[in-house]
N, CA, C and O atoms as a GROMACS GRO file, in nm:
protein
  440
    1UNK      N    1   4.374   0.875  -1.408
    1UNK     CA    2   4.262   0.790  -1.374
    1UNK      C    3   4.133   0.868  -1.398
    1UNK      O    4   4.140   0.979  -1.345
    2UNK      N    5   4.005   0.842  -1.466
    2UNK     CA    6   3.901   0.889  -1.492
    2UNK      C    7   3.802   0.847  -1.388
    2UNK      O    8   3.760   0.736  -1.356
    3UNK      N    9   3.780   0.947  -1.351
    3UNK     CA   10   3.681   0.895  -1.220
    3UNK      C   11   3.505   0.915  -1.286
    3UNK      O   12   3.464   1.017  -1.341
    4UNK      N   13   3.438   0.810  -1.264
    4UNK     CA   14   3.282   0.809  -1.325
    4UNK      C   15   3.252   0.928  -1.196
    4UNK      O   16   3.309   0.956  -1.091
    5UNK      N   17   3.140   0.975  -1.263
    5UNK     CA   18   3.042   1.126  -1.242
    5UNK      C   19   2.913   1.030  -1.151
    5UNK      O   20   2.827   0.953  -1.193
    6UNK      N   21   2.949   1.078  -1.004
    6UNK     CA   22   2.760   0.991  -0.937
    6UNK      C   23   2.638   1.092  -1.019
    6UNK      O   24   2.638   1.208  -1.061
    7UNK      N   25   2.564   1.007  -1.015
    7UNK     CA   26   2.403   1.058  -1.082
    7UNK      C   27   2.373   1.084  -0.937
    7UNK      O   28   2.360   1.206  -0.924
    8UNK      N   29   2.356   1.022  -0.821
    8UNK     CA   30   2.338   1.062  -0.734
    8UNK      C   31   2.271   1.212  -0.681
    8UNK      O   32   2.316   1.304  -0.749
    9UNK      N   33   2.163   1.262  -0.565
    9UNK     CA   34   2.174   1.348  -0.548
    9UNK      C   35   2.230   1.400  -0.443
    9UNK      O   36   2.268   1.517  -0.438
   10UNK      N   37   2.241   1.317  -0.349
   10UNK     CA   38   2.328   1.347  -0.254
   10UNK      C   39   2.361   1.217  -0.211
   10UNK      O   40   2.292   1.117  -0.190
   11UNK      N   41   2.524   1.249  -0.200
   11UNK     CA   42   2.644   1.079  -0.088
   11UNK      C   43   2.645   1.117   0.018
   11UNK      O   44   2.659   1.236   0.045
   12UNK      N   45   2.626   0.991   0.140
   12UNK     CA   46   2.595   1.035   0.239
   12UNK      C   47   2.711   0.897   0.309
   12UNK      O   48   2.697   0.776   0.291
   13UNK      N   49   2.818   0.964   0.386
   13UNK     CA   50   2.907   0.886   0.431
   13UNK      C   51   2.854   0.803   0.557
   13UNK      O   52   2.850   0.868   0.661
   14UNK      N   53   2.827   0.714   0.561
   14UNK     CA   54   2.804   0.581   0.706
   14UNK      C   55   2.880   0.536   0.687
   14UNK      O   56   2.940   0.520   0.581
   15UNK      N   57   2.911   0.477   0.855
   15UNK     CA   58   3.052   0.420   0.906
   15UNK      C   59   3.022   0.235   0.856
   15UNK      O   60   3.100   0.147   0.892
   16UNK      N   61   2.900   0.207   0.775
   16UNK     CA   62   2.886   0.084   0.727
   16UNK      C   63   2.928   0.115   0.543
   16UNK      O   64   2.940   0.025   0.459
   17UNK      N   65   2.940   0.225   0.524
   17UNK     CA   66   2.995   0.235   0.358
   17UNK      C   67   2.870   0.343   0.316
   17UNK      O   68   2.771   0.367   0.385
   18UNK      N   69   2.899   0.396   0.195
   18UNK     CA   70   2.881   0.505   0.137
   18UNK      C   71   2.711   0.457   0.078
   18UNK      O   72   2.664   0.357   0.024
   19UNK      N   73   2.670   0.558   0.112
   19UNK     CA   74   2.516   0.569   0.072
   19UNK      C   75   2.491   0.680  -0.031
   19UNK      O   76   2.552   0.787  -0.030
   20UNK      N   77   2.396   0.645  -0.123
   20UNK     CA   78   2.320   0.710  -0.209
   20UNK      C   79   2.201   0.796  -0.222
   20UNK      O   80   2.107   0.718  -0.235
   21UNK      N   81   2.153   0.927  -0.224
   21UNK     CA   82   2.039   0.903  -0.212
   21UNK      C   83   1.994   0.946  -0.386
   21UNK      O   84   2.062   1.010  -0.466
   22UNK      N   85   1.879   0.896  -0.403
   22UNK     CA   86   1.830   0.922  -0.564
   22UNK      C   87   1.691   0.910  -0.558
   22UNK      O   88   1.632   0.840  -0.475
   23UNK      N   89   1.624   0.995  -0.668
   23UNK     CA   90   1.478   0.997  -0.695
   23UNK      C   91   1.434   0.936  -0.776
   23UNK      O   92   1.467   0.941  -0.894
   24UNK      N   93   1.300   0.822  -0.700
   24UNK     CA   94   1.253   0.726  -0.773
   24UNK      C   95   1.100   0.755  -0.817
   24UNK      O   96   1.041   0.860  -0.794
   25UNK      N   97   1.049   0.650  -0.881
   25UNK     CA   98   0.898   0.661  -0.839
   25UNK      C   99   0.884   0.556  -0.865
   25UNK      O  100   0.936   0.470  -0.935
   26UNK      N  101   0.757   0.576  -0.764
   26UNK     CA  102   0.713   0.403  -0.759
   26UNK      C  103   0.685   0.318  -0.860
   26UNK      O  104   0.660   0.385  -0.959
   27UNK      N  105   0.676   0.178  -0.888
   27UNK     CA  106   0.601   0.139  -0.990
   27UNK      C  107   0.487   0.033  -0.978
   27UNK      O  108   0.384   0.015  -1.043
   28UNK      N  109   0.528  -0.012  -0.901
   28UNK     CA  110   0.456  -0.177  -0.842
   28UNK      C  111   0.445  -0.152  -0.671
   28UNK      O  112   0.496  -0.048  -0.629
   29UNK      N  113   0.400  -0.217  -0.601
   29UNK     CA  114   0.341  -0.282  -0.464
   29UNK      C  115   0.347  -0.454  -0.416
   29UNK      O  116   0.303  -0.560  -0.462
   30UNK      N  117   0.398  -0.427  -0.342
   30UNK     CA  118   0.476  -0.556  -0.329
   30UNK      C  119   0.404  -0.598  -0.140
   30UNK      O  120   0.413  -0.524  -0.043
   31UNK      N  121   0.366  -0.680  -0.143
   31UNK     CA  122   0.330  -0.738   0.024
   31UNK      C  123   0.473  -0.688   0.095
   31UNK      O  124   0.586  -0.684   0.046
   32UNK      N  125   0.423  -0.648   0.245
   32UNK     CA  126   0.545  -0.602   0.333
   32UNK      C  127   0.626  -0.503   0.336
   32UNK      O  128   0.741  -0.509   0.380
   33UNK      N  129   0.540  -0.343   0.263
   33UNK     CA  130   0.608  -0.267   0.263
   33UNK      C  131   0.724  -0.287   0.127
   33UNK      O  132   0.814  -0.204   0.136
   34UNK      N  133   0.733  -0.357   0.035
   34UNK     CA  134   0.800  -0.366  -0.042
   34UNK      C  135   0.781  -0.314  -0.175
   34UNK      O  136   0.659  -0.312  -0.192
   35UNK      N  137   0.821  -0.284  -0.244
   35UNK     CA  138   0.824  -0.154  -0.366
   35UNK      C  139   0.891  -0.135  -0.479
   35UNK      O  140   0.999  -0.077  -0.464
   36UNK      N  141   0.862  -0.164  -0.588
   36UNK     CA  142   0.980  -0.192  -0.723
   36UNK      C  143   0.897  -0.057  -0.748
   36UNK      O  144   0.779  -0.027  -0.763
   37UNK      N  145   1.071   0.034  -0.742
   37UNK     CA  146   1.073   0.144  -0.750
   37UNK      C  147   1.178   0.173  -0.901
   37UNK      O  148   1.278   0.102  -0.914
   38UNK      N  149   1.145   0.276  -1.005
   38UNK     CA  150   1.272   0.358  -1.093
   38UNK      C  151   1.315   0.430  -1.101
   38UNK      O  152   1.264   0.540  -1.125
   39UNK      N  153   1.451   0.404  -1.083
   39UNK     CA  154   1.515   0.535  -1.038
   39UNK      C  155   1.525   0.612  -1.159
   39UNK      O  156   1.515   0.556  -1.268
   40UNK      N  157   1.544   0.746  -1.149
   40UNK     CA  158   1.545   0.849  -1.284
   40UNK      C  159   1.654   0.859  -1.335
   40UNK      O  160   1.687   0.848  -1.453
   41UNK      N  161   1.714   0.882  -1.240
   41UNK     CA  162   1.872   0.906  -1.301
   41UNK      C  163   1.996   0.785  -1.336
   41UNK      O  164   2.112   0.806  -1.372
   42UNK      N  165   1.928   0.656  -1.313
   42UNK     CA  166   1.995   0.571  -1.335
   42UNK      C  167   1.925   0.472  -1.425
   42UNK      O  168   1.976   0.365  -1.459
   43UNK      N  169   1.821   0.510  -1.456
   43UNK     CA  170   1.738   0.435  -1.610
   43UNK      C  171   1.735   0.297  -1.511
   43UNK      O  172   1.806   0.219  -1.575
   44UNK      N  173   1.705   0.249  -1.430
   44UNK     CA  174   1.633   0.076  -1.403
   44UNK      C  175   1.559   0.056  -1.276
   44UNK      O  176   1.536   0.154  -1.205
   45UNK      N  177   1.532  -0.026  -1.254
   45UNK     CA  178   1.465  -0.074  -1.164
   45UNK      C  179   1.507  -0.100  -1.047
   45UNK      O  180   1.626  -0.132  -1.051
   46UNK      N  181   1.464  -0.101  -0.946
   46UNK     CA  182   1.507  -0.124  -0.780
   46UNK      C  183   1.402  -0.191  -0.683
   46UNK      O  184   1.285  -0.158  -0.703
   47UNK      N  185   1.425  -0.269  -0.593
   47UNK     CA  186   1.323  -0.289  -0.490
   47UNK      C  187   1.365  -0.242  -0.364
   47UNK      O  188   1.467  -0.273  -0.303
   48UNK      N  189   1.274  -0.163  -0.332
   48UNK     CA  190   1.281  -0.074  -0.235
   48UNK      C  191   1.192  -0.090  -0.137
   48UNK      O  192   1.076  -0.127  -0.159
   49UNK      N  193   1.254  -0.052   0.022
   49UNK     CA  194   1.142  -0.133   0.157
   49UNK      C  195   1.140   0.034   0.222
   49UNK      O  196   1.207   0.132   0.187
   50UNK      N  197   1.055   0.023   0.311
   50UNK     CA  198   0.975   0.166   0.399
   50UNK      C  199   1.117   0.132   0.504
   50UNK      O  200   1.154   0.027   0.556
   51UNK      N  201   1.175   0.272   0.505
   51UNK     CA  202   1.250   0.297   0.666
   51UNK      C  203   1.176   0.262   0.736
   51UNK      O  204   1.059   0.262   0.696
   52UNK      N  205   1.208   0.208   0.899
   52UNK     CA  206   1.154   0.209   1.050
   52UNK      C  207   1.131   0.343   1.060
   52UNK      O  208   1.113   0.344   1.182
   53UNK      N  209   1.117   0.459   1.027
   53UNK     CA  210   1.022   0.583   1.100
   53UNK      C  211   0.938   0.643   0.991
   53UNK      O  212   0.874   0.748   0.998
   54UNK      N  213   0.946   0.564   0.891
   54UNK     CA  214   0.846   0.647   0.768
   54UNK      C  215   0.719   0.442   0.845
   54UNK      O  216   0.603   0.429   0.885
   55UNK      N  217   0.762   0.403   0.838
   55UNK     CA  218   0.683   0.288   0.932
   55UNK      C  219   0.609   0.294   1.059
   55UNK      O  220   0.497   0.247   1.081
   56UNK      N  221   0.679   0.350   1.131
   56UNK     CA  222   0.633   0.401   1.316
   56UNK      C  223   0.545   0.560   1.235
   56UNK      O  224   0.480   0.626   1.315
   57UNK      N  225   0.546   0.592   1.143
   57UNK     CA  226   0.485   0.709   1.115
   57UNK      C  227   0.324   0.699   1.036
   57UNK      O  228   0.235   0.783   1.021
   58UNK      N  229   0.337   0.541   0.994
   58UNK     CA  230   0.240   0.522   0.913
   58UNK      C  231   0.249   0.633   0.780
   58UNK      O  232   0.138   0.682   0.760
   59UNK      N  233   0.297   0.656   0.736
   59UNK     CA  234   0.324   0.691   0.646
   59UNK      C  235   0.260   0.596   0.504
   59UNK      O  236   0.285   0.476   0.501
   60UNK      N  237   0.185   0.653   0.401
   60UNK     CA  238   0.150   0.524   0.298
   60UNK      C  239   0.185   0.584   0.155
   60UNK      O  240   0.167   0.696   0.108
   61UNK      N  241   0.250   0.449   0.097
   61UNK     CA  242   0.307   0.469  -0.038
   61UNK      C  243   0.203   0.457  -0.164
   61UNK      O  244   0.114   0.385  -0.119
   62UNK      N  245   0.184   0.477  -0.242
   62UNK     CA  246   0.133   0.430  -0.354
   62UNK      C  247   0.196   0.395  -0.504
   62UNK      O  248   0.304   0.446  -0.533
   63UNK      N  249   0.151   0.335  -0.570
   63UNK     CA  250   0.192   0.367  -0.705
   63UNK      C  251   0.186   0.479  -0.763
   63UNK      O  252   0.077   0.532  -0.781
   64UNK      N  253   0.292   0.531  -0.801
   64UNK     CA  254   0.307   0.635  -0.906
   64UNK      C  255   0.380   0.759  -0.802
   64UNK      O  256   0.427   0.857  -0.859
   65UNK      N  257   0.387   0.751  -0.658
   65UNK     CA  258   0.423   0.846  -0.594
   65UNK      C  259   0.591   0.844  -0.612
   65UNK      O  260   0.657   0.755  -0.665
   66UNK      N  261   0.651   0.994  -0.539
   66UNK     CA  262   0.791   1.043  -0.620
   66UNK      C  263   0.871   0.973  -0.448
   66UNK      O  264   0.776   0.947  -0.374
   67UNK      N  265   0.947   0.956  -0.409
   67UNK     CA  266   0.997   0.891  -0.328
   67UNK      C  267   1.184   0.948  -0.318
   67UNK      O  268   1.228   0.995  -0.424
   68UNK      N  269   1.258   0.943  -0.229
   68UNK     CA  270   1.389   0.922  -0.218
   68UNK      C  271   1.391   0.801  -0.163
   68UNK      O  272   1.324   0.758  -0.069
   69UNK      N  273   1.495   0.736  -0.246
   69UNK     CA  274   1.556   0.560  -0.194
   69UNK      C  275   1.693   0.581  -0.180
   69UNK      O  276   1.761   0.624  -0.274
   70UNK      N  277   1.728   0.560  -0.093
   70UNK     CA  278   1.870   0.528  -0.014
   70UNK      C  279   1.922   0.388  -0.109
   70UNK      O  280   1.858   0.285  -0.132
   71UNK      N  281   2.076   0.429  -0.159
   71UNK     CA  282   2.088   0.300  -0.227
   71UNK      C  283   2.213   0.254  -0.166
   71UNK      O  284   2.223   0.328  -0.068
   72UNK      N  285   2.316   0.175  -0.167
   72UNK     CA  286   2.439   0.175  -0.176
   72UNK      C  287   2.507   0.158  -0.250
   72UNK      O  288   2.469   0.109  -0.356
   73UNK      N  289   2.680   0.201  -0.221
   73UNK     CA  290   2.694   0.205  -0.391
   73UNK      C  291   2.742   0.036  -0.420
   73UNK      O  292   2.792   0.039  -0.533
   74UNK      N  293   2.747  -0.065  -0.383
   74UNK     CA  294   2.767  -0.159  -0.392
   74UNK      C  295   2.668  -0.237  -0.466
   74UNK      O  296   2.705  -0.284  -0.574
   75UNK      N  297   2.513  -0.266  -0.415
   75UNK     CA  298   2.411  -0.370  -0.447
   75UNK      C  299   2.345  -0.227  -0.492
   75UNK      O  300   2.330  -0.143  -0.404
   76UNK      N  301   2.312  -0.201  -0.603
   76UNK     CA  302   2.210  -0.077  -0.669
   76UNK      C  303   2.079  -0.139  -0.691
   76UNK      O  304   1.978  -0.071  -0.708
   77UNK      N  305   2.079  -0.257  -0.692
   77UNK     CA  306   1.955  -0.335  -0.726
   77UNK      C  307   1.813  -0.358  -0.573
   77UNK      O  308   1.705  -0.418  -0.567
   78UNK      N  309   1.875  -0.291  -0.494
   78UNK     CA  310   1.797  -0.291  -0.317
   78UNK      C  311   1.832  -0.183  -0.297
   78UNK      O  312   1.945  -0.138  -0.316
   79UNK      N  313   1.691  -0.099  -0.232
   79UNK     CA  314   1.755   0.023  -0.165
   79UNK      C  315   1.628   0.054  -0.081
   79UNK      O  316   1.514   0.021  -0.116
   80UNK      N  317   1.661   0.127   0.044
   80UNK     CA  318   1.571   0.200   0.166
   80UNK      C  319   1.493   0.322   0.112
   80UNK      O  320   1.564   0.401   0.049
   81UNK      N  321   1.376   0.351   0.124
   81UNK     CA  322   1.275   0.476   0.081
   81UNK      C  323   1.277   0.507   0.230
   81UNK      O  324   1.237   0.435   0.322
   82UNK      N  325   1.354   0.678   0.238
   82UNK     CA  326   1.368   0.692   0.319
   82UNK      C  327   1.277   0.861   0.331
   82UNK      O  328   1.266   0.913   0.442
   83UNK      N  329   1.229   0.918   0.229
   83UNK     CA  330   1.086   1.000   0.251
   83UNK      C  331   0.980   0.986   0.131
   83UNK      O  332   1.008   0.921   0.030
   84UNK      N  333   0.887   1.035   0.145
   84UNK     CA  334   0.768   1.016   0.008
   84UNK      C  335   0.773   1.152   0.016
   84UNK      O  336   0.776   1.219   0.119
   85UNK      N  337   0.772   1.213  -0.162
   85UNK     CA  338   0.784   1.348  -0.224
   85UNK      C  339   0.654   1.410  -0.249
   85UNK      O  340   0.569   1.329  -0.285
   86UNK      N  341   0.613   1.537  -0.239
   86UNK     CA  342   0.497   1.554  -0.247
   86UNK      C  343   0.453   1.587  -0.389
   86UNK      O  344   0.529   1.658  -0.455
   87UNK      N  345   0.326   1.541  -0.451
   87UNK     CA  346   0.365   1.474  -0.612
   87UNK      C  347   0.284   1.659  -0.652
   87UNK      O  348   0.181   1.652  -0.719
   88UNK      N  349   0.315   1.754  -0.626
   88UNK     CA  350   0.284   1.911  -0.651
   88UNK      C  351   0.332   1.926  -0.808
   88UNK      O  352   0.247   1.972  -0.885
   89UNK      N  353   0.477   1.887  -0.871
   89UNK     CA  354   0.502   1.936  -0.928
   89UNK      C  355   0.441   1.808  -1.066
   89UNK      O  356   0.507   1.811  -1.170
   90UNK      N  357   0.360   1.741  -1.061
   90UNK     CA  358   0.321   1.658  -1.175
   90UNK      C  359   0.172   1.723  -1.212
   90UNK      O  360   0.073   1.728  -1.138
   91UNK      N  361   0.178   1.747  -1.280
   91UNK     CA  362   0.043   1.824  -1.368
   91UNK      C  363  -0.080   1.699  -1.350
   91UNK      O  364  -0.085   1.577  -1.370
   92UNK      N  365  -0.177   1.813  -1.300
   92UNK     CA  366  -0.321   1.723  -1.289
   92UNK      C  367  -0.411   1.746  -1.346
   92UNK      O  368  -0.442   1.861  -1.377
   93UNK      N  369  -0.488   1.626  -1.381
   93UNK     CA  370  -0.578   1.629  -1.503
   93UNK      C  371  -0.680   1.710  -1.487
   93UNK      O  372  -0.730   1.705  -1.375
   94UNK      N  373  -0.719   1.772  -1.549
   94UNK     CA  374  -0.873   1.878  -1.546
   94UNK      C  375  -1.027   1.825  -1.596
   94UNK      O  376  -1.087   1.842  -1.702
   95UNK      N  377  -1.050   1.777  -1.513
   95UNK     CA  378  -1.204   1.711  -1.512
   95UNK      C  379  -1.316   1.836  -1.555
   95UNK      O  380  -1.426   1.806  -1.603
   96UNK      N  381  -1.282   1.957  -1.536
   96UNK     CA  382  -1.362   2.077  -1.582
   96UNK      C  383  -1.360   2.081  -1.711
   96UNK      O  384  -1.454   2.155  -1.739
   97UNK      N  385  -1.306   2.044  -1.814
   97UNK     CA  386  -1.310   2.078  -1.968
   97UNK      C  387  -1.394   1.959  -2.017
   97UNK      O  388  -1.441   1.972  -2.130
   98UNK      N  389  -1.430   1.808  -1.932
   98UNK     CA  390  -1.524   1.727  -1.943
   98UNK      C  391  -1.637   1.735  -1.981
   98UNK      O  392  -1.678   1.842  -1.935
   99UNK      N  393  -1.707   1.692  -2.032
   99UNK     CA  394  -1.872   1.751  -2.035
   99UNK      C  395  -1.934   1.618  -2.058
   99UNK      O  396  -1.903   1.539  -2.147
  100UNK      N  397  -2.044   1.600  -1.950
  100UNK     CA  398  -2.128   1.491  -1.989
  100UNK      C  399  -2.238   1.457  -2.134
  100UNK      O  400  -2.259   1.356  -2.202
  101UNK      N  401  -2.293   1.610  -2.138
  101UNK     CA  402  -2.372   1.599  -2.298
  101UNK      C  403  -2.280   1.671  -2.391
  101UNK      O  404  -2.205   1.745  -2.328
  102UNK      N  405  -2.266   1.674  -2.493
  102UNK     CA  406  -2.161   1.772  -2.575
  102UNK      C  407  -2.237   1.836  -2.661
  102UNK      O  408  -2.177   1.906  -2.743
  103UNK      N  409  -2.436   1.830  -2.669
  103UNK     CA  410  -2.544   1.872  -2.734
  103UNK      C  411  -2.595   1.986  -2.653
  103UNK      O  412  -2.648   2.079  -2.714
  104UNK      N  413  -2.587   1.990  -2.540
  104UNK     CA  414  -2.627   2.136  -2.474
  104UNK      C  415  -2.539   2.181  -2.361
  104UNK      O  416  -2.567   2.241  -2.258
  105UNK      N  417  -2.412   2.132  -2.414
  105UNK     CA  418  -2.295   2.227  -2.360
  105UNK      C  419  -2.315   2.228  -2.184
  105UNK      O  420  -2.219   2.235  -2.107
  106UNK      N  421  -2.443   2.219  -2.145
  106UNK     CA  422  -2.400   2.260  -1.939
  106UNK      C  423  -2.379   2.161  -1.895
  106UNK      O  424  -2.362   2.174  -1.774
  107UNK      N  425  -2.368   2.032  -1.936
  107UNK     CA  426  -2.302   1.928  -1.869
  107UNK      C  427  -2.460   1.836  -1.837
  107UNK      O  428  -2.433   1.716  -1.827
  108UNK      N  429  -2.579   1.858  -1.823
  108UNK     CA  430  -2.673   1.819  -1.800
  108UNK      C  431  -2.666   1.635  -1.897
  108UNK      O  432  -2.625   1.614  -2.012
  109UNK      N  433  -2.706   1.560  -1.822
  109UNK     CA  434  -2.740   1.405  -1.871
  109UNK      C  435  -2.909   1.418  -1.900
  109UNK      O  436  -3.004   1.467  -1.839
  110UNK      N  437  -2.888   1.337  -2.039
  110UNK     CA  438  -3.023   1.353  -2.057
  110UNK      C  439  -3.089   1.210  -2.077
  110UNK      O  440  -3.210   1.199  -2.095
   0.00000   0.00000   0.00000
């Protein structure tokens, strides 16, 4: 029997059935805490809702932020965001190599 390989990064056994967890990022904003999130390792799309303590925490999502979503392995298409990732490792743009005049180089508007 060939058993498929989880993409998964970590299975997490509940006594309601086997949980997923995987790294998404956001894509969309949805009224109610709701979130069409993509997952990386599974190439598609998901809608994804705020846990009750990332909620009682106020915690706030945005577009484009890195997220873990709790999936199951049953319905892959719904899953729980159960922390927001801190977005450190995505390269940020450098507004210093900008220049407002490009005729006398110090940035001065004329």
């Amino acid at each position: 029997m060939i058993s498929k390989r989880s993409t998964a990064m970590k299975i997490i056994n509940d006594p309601r059935g086997e949980k997923r967890l995987y790294l998404a990022v956001v894509v969309d904003c949805h009224p109610n805490a709701m979130f069409h999130v993509y997952v990386c390792s599974l190439r598609k799309l998901a809608l994804g809702y705020v846990s009750g303590k990332m909620r009682e925490s106020s915690i706030r999502i945005t577009r484009g932020d890195r997220v873990l979503l709790e999936l199951s392995a049953y319905d892959q298409t719904k899953g729980r965001i159960v922390r927001r990732l801190d977005n450190m490792s995505f390269p940020k743009r450098d507004d210093s190599s900008r220049k407002n005049d490009s005729d006398t180089g110090n940035g001065a508007v004329s």
